[in-house]
C-alpha positions in Angstrom: 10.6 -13.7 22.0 12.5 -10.8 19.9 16.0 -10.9 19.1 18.1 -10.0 22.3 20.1 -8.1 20.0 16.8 -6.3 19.1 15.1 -5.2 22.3 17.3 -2.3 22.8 15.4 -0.8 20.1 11.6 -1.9 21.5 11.0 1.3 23.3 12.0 3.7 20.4 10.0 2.2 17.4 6.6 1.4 19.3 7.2 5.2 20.1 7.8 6.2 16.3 5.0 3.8 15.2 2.6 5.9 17.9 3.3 8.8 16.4 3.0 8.1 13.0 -0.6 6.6 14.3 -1.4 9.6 16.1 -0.6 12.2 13.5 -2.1 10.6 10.4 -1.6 12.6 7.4 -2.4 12.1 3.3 0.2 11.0 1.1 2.7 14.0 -0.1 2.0 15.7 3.3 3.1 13.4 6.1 5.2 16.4 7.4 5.4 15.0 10.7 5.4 11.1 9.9 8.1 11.5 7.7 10.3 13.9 10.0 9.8 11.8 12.6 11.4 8.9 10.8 14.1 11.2 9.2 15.2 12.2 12.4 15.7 9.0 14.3 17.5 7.5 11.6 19.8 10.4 11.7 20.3 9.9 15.8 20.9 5.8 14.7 24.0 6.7 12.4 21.9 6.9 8.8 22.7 9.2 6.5 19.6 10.1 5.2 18.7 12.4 1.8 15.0 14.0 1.8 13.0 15.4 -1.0 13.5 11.8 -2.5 12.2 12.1 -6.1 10.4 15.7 -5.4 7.8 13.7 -3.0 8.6 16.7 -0.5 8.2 13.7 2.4 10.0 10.6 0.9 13.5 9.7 1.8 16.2 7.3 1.3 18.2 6.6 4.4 21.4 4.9 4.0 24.4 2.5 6.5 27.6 1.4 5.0 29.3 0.7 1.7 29.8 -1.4 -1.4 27.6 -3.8 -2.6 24.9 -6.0 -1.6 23.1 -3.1 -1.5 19.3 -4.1 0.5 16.5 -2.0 0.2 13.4 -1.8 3.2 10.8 -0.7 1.9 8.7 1.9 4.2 5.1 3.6 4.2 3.7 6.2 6.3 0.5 8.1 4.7 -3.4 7.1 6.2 -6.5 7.4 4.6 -9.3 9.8 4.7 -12.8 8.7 6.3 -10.8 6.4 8.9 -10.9 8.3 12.3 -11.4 6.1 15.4 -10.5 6.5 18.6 -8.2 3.7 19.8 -9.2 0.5 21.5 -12.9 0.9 21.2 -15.0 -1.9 20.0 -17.9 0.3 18.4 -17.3 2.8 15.6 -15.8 6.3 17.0 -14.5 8.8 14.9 -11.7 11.1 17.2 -13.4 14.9 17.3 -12.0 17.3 14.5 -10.3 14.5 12.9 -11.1 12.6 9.6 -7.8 10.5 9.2 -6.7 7.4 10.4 -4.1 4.8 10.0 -6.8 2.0 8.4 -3.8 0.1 6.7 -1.2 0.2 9.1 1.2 2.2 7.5 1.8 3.8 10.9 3.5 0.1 11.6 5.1 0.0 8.1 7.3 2.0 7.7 8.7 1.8 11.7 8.5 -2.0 11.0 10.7 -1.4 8.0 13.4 0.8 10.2 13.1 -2.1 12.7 15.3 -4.7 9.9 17.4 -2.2 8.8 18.7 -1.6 12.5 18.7 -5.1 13.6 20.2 -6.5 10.0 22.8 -4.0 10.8 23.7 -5.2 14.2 24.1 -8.6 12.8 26.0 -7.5 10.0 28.5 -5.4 12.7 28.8 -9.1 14.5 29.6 -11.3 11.7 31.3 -8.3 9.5 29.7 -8.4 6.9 30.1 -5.4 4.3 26.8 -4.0 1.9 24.7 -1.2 2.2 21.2 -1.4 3.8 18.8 1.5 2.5 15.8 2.3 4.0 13.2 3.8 1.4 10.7 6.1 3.0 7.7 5.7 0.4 5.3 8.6 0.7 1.6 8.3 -0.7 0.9 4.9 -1.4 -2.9 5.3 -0.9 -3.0 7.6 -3.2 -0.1 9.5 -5.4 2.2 6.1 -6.4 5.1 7.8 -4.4 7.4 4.6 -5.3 6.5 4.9 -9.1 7.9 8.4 -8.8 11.0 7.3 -6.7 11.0 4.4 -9.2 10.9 6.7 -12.2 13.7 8.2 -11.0 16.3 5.3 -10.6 16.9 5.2 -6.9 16.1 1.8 -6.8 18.0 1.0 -10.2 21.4 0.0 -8.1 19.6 -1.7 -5.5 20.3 -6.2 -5.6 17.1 -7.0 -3.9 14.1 -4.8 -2.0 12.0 -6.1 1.0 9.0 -5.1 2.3 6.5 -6.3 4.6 2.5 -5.4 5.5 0.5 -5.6 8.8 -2.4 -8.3 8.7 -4.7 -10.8 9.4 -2.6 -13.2 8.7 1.2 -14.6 8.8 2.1 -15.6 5.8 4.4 -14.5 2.6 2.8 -12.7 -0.1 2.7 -14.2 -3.2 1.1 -13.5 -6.5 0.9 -10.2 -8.6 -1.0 -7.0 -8.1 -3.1 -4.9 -10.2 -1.9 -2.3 -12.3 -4.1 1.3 -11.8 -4.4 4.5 -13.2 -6.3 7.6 -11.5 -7.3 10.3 -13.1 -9.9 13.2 -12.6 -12.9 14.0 -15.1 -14.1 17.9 -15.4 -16.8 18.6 -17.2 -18.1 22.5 -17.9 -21.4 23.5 -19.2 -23.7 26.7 -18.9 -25.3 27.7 -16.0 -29.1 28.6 -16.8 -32.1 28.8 -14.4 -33.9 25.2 -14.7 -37.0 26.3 -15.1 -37.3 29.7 -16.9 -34.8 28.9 -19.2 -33.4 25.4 -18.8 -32.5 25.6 -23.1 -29.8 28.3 -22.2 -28.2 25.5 -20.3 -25.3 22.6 -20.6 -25.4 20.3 -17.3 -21.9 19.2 -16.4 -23.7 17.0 -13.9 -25.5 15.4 -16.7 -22.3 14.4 -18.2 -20.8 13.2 -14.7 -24.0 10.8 -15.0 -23.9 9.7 -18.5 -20.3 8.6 -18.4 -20.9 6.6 -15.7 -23.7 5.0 -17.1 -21.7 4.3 -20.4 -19.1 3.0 -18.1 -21.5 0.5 -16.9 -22.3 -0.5 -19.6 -18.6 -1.3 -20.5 -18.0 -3.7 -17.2 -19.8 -6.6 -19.7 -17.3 -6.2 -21.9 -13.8 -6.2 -20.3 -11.8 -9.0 -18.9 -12.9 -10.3 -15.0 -10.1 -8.9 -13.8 -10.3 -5.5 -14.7 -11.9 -3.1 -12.6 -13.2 0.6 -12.7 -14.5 2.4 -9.5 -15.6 6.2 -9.5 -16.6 8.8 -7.0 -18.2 11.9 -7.5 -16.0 14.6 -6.4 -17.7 17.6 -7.2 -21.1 17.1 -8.0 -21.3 20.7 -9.0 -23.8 22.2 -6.2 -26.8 21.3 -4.6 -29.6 23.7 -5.9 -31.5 21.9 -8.1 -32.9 24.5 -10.0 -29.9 25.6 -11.1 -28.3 24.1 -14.4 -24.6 22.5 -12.7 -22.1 24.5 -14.9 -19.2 22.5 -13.5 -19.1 18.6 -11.7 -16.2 16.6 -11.4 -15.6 12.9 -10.8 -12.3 10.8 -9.9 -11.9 7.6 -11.6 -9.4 4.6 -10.9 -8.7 1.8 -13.6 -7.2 -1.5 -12.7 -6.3 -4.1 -15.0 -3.6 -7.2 -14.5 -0.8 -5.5 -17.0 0.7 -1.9 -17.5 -0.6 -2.2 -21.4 -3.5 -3.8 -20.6 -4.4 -0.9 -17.7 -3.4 1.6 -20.8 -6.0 0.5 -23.1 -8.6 0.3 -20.6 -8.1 3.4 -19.8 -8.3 4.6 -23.1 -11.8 2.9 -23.6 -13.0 5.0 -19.8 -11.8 8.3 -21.9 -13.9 7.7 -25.0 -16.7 7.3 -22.4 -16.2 10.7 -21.2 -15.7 12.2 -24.6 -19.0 11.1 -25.6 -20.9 12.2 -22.3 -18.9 15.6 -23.3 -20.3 15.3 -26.7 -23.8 14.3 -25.6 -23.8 17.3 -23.0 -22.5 19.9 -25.1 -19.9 20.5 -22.3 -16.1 21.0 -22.1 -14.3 18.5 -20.7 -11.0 18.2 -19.2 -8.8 15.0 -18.1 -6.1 14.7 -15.6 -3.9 12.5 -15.0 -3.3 12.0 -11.2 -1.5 8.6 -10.6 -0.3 5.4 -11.9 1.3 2.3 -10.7 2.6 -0.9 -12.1 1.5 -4.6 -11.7 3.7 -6.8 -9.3 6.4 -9.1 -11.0 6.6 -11.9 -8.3 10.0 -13.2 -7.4 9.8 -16.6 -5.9 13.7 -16.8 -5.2 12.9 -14.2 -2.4 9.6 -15.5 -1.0 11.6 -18.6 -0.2 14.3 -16.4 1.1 11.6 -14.7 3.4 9.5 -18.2 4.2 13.1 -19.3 6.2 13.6 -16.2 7.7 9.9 -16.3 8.9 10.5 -20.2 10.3 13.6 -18.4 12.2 11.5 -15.7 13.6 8.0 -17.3 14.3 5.1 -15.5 15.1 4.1 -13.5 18.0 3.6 -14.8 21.2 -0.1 -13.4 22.7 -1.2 -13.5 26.1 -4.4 -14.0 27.4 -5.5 -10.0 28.5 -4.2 -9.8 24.2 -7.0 -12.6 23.6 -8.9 -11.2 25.5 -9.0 -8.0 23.8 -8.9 -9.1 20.4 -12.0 -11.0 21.2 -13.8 -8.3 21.3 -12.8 -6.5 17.7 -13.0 -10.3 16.4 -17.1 -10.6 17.8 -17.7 -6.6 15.3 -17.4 -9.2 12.7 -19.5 -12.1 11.8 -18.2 -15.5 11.3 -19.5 -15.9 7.7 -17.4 -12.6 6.6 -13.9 -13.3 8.4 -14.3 -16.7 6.6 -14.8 -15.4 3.1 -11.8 -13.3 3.3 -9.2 -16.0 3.5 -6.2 -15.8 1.1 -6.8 -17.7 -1.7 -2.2 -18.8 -1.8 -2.7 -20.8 1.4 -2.0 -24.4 1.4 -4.1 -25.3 4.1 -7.3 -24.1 4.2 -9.1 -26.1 6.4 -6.4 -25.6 9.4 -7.2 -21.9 8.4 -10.6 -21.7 8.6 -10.3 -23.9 11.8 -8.1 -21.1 13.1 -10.6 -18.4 12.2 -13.0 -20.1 13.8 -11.2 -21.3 17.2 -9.0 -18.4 17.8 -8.9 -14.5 18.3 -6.4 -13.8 15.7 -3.8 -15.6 13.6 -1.8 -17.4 16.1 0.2 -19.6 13.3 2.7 -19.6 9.9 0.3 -20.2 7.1 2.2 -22.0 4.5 1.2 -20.7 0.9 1.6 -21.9 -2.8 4.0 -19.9 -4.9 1.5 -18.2 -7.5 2.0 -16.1 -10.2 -1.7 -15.4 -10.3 -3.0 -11.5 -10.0 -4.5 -10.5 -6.9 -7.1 -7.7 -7.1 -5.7 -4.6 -5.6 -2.7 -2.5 -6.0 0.0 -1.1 -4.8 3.3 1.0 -6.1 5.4 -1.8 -4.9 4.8 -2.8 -8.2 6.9 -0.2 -9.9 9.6 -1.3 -7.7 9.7 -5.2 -8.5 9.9 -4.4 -12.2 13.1 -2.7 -11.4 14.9 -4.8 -8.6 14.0 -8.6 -7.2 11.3 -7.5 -4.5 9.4 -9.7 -2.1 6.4 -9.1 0.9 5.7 -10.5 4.0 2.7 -10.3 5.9 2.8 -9.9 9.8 -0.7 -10.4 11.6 -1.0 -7.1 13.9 -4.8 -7.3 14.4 -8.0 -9.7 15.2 -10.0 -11.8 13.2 -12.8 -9.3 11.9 -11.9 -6.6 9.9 -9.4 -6.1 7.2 -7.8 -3.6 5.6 -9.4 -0.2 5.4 -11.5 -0.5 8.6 -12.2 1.2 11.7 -11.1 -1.9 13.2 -7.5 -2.0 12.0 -7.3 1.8 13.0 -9.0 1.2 16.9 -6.1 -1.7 17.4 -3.2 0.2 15.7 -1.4 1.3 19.1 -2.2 -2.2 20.8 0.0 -4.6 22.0 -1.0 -7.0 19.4 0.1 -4.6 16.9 3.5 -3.5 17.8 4.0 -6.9 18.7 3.7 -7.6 14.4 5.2 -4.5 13.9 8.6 -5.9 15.9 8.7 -9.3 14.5 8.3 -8.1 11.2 11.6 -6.6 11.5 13.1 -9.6 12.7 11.3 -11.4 9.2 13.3 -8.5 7.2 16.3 -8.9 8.7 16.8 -12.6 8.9 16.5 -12.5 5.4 18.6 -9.8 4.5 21.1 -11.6 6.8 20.0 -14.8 4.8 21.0 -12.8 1.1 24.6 -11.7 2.6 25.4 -15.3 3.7 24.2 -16.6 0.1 25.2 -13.9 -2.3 24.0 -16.7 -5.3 20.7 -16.2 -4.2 20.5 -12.4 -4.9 21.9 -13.7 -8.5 19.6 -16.3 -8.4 16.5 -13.5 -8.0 17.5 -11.5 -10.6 18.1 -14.2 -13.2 14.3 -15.0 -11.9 13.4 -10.9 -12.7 14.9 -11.0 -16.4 13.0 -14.1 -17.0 9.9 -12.6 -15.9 10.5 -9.9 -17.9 11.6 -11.7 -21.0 13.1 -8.3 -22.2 10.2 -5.6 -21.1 11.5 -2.6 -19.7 10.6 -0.6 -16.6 8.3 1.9 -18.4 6.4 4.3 -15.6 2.5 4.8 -16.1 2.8 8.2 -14.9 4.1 11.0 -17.6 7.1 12.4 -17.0 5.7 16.3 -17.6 3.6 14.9 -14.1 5.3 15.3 -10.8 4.4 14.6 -7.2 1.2 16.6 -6.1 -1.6 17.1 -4.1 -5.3 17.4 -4.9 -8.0 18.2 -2.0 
């Protein structure tokens, strides 16, 4: 059951979540995602400033005065190669469409709005003053929209930041997160005819394959958790007896730190150098993104574990079952089982669970870590600058995580604005939780300066780089 105080809202933020879902756009151009949001904010008595850092589509929304100040942290942007048509059990791309919500952001970020409003219902009833802020984070995909917003200090006067994702599972995150940089490689040669005269010519392509096979070579030698993925972008043509004057490939680096990201990005440079080198081609590097590794706050994640308790999870019936059955039988057994968190307590109940039932019925209890998780994500940037905290709301089946065309065919059920909803209550419980128990927001950032142990916030992205787009 929601909130009584809540349901008035139901009706308007499945609607807003549909939307987003049905107009999925990249990050720095969810146009309509983002002035969807913007607007019914407005109507709901927020005073809302857009343009946030240059991001064209982020925005900072804003109710009452003086300090706590609370920050909800909300995402919008979908990912390319993740069109499905909704509520089908096989894999359907939607004609003339390549998008799709395959990480729930389309529940994000109207899951995010959901706390803010119902936190400040609760704060109208027991009078409590503090600002809520609702961050509308463009780009996380791809472009690091918070590490701009970041950059810029407009979470610098914030006492605590919340956020929360759609899952498998219901649970609170723990743990860090990789740091990444992305950045794109062009190489530039000679065309030449490859048969007549192939010793006029200077194969960019050749270069796009040589650095990747030096970058092979370097995975024996960097730490376990570092990681390096590629894609060809622009492979330069596809005649081959024509010498490729110009290829192009996109790289992303992960490693667990901000310094230790740096270097290895250094070392994926030299690479490329040398394949330039080798080649007798021009090469050119740049810089598209960066984000920061996760500084956990366990101050929070307690805060959030309560508030979760208070909530408790969605309630499914048995046509919900029913249906998730279905997405949950796309998937076998062995795989939904070997992509269990690794924080929970009890992993036998889990497994159990995965096995038994349709979908994550239960609050997982999990171990506070400090250990990195591989992945990232520009929340980072903001928990280096503010005590910041995730929960994790289950809004699909069992069988298929993130990035699927599973997640995307159940992103206007039932099941998921069912997650969507209750993750607001999560949110505002606990903001509710930090105005009752101002120590604790003291508490969590004594906990942040610790963690620190006297680093400063220092951006991955250069400052002469703004927010942009690349096709």
């Amino acid at each position: 059951m929601l909130n009584p105080v809540f349901e008035r809202y139901e009706k308007d933020l499945t609607e807003l979540a549909r939307t987003v879902w049905e107009n999925p756009e990249p990050g720095f151009r969810e146009a309509v995602s983002s002035r969807a949001q913007i607007d019914y904010l407005r109507r709901m008595g927020f005073v809302v400033t857009e343009n946030a850092a240059g991001t064209q589509t982020g925005y900072v929304a804003e109710w009452g005065s003086g300090r706590p100040i609370l920050a909800f942290l909300g995402e919008f942007d979908a990912l390319y190669g993740m069109s499905q048509q909704a509520d089908r059990t096989i894999p359907e791309p939607i004609p003339g469409q390549t998008m799709g919500h395959g990480c729930g952001h389309h529940l994000l970020g109207s899951g995010a709005i959901a706390g803010a409003l119902l936190l400040r219902d609760l704060m109208q009833e027991e009078k409590f003053g503090g600002t809520i802020r609702i961050y509308g984070c463009p780009a996380e995909e791809s472009g690091s929209g918070k590490a701009y917003m970041a950059r810029d200090g407009l979470f610098s006067d914030c006492d605590a930041a919340l956020t929360w994702h759609p899952s498998n599972f219901n649970m609170i995150a723990t743990g860090s997160s990789q740091s990444c940089i992305q950045c794109y490689f062009r190489f530039t040669g000679i065309p030449a005819h490859a048969a007549a005269a192939p010793h006029l010519g200077r194969s960019a392509l050749d270069a796009i394959e040589l650095m990747n096979v030096g970058v092979n070579y370097l995975r024996e030698h960097m730490e376990d958790s570092d990681r390096v993925h590629y894609a060809i972008t622009k492979p330069g043509g596809s005649s081959p007896n024509v010498v490729q004057a110009f290829a192009e490939s996109r790289y992303l680096v992960r490693s667990t730190t901000n310094p230790k990201c740096e270097r290895l990005y250094e070392r994926v440079k030299q690479i490329a150098r040398g394949a330039a080198l080798m080649t007798d081609t021009r090469l050119e590097i740049i810089f598209d993104e960066g984000l920061s590794n996760t500084i956990p706050n366990f101050v929070l994640e307690e805060v959030l574990d309560d508030a979760f308790r208070k909530a408790g999870v969605p309630a499914y019936t048995e046509q919900e079952r029913r249906y998730a059955a279905e997405f949950k039988a796309t998937v076998s057994l062995e795989d939904q089982l070997s992509d269990m968190p690794r924080a929970c307590c009890e992993p036998e109940r889990l497994s159990q669970n995965i096995r038994t039932s349709e979908l994550c019925d239960y609050y997982i209890e999990t171990k506070r870590s400090d250990v990195c998780e591989m992945g990232s994500t520009d929340v980072g940037d903001v928990s280096w600058v503010v005590p910041t905290c995730t929960a994790n709301l289950n809004c699909f089946s069992y069988g298929g995580g993130a990035h699927s065309w599973q997640w995307v065919a159940q992103g206007i059920s039932d099941i998921a604005m069912k997650g969507m909803l209750k993750a607001g209550e999560v949110l505002a419980y606990a903001g509710l939780t930090l105005l009752r128990h101002p120590e604790l927001l003291e508490k969590a950032r004594r906990e942040l300066n610790r963690r620190l142990n006297g680093e400063t916030y220092k951006c991955l992205i250069p400052e002469e780089v703004q927010p942009h787009y690349y096709d």
